[in-house]
N, C-alpha and C positions, 0 to 999 in steps of 0.2 A: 315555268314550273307551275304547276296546278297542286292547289290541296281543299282534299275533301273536305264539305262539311254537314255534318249531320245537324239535316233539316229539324229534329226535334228537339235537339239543345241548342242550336248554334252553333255550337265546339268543334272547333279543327280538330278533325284524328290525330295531328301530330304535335298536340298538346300533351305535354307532362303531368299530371296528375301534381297540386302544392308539395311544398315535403311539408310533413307533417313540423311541427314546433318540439323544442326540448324537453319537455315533459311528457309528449305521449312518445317519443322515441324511448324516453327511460323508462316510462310505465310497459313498453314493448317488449323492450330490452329484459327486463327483469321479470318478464311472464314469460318468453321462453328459454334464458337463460340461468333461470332461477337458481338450478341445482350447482352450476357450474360458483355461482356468487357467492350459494352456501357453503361449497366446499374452502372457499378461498378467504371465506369471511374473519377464520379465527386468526391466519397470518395477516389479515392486514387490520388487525385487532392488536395482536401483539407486536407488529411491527408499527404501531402509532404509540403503544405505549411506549416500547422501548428505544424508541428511534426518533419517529416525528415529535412529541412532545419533549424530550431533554435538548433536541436540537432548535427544536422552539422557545425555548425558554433560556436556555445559554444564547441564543440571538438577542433576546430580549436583554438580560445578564450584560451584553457589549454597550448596551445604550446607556448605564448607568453607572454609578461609582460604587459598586457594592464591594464590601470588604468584610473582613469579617467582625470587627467592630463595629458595622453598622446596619449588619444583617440582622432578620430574628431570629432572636436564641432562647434557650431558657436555662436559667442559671439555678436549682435549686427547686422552687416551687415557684417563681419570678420568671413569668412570659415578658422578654424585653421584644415591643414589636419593631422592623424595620424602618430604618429612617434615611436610606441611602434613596437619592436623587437619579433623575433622569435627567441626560445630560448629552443622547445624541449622538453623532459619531465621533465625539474628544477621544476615545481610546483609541480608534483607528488612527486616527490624525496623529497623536503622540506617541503611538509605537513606531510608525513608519516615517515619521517626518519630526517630529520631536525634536529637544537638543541631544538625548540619550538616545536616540533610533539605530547607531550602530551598533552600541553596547549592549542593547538592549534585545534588538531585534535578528540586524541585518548582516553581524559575526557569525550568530547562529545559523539564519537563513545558507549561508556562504558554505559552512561549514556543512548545514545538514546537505545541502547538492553533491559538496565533495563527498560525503559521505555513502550517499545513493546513491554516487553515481560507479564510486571504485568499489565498493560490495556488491554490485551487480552484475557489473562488467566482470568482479570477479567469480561469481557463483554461476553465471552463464559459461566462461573458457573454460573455467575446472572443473563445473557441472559437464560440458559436452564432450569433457577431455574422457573424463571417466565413462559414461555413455559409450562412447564409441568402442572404448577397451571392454567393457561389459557386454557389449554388441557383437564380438568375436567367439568365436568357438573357445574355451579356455576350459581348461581345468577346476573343477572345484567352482565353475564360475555364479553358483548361486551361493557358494560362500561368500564367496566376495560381496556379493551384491546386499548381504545379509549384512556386513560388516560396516559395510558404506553407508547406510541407512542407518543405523543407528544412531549417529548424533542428530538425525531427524525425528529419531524414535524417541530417543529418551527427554522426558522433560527440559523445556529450557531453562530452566532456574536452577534444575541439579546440573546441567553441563555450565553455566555461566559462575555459578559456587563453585565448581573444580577447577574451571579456568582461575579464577580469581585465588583460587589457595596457589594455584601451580606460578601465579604471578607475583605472588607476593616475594617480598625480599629476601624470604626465605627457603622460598618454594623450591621446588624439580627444576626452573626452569633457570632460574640464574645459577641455582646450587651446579646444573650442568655445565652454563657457560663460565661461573668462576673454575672448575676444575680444568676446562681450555684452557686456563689463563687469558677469556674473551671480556671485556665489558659486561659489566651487568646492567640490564638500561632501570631506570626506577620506572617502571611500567603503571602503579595505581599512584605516581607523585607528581611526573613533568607530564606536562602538557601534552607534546610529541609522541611521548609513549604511547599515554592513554591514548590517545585516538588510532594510535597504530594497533594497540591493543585491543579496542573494539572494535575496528573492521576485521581483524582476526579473528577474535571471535565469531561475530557474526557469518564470516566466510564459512568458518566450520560448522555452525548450526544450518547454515541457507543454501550448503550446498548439494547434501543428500535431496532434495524438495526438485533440483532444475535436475538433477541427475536422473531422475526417474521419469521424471517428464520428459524430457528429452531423447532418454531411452526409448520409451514408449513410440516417441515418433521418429525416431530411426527402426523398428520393426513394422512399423506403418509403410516405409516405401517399400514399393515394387525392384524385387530383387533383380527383377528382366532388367531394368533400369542400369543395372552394374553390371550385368554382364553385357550385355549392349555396349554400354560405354568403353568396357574394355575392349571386347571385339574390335570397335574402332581406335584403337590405340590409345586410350583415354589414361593420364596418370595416375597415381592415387592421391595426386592435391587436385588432380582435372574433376576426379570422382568425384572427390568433397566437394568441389566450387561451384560444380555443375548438376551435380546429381543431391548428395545430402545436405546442402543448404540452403536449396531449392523445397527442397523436399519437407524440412524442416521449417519452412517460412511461419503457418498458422501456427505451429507449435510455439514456435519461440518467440511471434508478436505476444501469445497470451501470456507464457513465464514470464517475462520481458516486466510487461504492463503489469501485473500480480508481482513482481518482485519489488517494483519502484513503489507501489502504492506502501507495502511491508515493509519495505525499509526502511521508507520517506515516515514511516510514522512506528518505526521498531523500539518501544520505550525498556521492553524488558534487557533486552544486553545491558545498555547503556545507563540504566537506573541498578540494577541488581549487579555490575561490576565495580562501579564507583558510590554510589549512591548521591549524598549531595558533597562530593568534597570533592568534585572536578568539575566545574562550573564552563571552564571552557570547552570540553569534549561533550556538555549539553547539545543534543540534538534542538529542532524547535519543541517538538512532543514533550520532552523529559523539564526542558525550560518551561514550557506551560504548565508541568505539575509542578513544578519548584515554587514559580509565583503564585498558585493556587494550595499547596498541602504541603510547601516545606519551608516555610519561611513566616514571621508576624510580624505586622498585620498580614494576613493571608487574603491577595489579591484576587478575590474570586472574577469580579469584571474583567480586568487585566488579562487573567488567564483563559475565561470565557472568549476573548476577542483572541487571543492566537489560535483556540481551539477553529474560528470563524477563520484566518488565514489560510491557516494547514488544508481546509475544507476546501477554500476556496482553488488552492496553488492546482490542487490535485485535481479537482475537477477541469481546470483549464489546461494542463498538462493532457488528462484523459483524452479532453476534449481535441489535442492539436496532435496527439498521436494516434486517435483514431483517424483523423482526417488525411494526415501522412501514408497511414497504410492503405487507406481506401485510394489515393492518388498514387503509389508505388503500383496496387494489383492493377490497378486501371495502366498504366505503361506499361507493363509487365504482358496484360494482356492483347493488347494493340500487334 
């Protein structure tokens, strides 16, 4: 093979031209991108103040023993300045490994799984249950649809208040089952209840949200699809198995992922039905504000560094269930 070279510079033709270094790439970048930097400048102005910097500084927060007796405060006209130490990763190492790591940490941890994992499971089956009933030709079927939404509609602290009065020992809801002559469970006292009682709740708030979404993407498949299927003698579980949960795949990885992330960190059910007088039906979210804003001394480090777990759990979760679906369409598509 032969390569040119021009006799007046030397230079082989099939020389690259350097790249240029990082500064004049960003001085390029920003002369003719300029408008596009401007436009995006104020969100990622306000997404540092309100995001990057408390996330920076609650990291900071885990390295140290701040509490509230040793933070600054000011009592009066009396500036007391901070006096709490940096101390490195001790709070990571003593919530997870600790003598107190199960008490403390790893009940909860146990506990918030079971929790996102049966509010999910649940809000996806009775979310697509309802969907597909909505999905049908029916009567009055934008009433319906009106109806079902609602407890997505309305406030969740005015629906998690009306649960909580309907739960009480006096409420509609044992007042019904003592007239049975059924058990009445003490729902905001034993342990068992409450937790049965907030994924109830939550079920009822979380599941108008998949129900629509999921609607949405059964009107998204191609109807040829179901007639097709039938023509070939296709059942109507063949239809489902083969046609609508195929169909429904992108839909239901992003509810899916959007419902674990809300769940995995859903503080209002769970703080606004019990508040602090069920310590065991603490998710880890709601224990993190307990050691931080419900208890003295008020563990602010403490709670800073679960706030850094929960951050962490869900990123590595995201992380291995985006890599699952990306490896599912990849066989799928083969």
């Amino acid at each position: 093979m032969t390569v040119a070279i021009d006799r007046a510079t030397g230079k082989r033709h099939d020389e690259r031209p350097p790249r240029p270094g990082p500064a004049r790439r960003l001085r390029h970048g920003l002369q003719k991108y300029w408008y596009a930097y401007a436009m995006i400048a104020p969100v990622a102005i306000v997404l540092g103040v309100i995001v990057l910097y408390p996330l920076a500084y609650g990291f900071y927060l885990t390295l140290t023993d701040a509490d509230s007796l040793n933070s600054a405060r000011t009592i009066g006209v009396n500036e007391i300045a901070a006096t709490y130490k940096f101390i490195g990763f001790d709070n990571y190492a003593d919530i997870l490994w600790g003598p107190t790591a199960y008490d403390r940490f790893w009940s909860h941890f146990l506990w918030t799984i079971v929790w996102t994992v049966t509010c999910v499971a649940l809000h996806y089956c009775i979310g697509l249950g309802l969907a597909l009933l909505l999905d049908q030709k029916l009567r009055g079927r934008t009433f319906y649809r009106l109806v079902l939404i609602l407890p997505w509609a309305v406030p969740t602290f005015v629906t998690v208040f009306g649960w909580r009065f309907m739960l009480a020992d006096g409420g509609i809801l044992n007042s019904a089952l003592h007239a049975l002559h059924l058990p009445t469970p003490a729902w905001l006292e034993d342990t068992f209840w409450q937790r049965f009682a907030a994924i109830m709740v939550n079920t009822w708030c979380g599941v108008p949200f998949m129900m629509i979404s999921l609607l949405g993407g059964l009107q998204s498949i191609d109807a040829s699809l179901y007639e097709a299927a039938e023509m070939d003698g296709a059942s109507a579980w063949q239809r489902f198995r083969y046609v609508t949960l195929p169909g429904l795949r992108s839909v239901s990885s992003t509810v899916v992922l959007l419902g674990v992330i809300w769940t995995f960190n859903q503080f209002t059910v769970i703080f606004l039905l019990f508040g602090n007088t069920a310590p065991e039906a603490d998710i880890l979210v709601t224990w993190a504000y307990l050691l931080g804003f419900g208890q003295q001394p008020r563990e602010f480090a403490e709670s800073a560094t679960y706030g850094m777990l929960l951050l962490a759990i869900l990123i590595v979760f995201t992380s291995f269930y985006r890599r699952w679906l990306n490896r599912t369409e990849q066989q799928l598509a083969i």
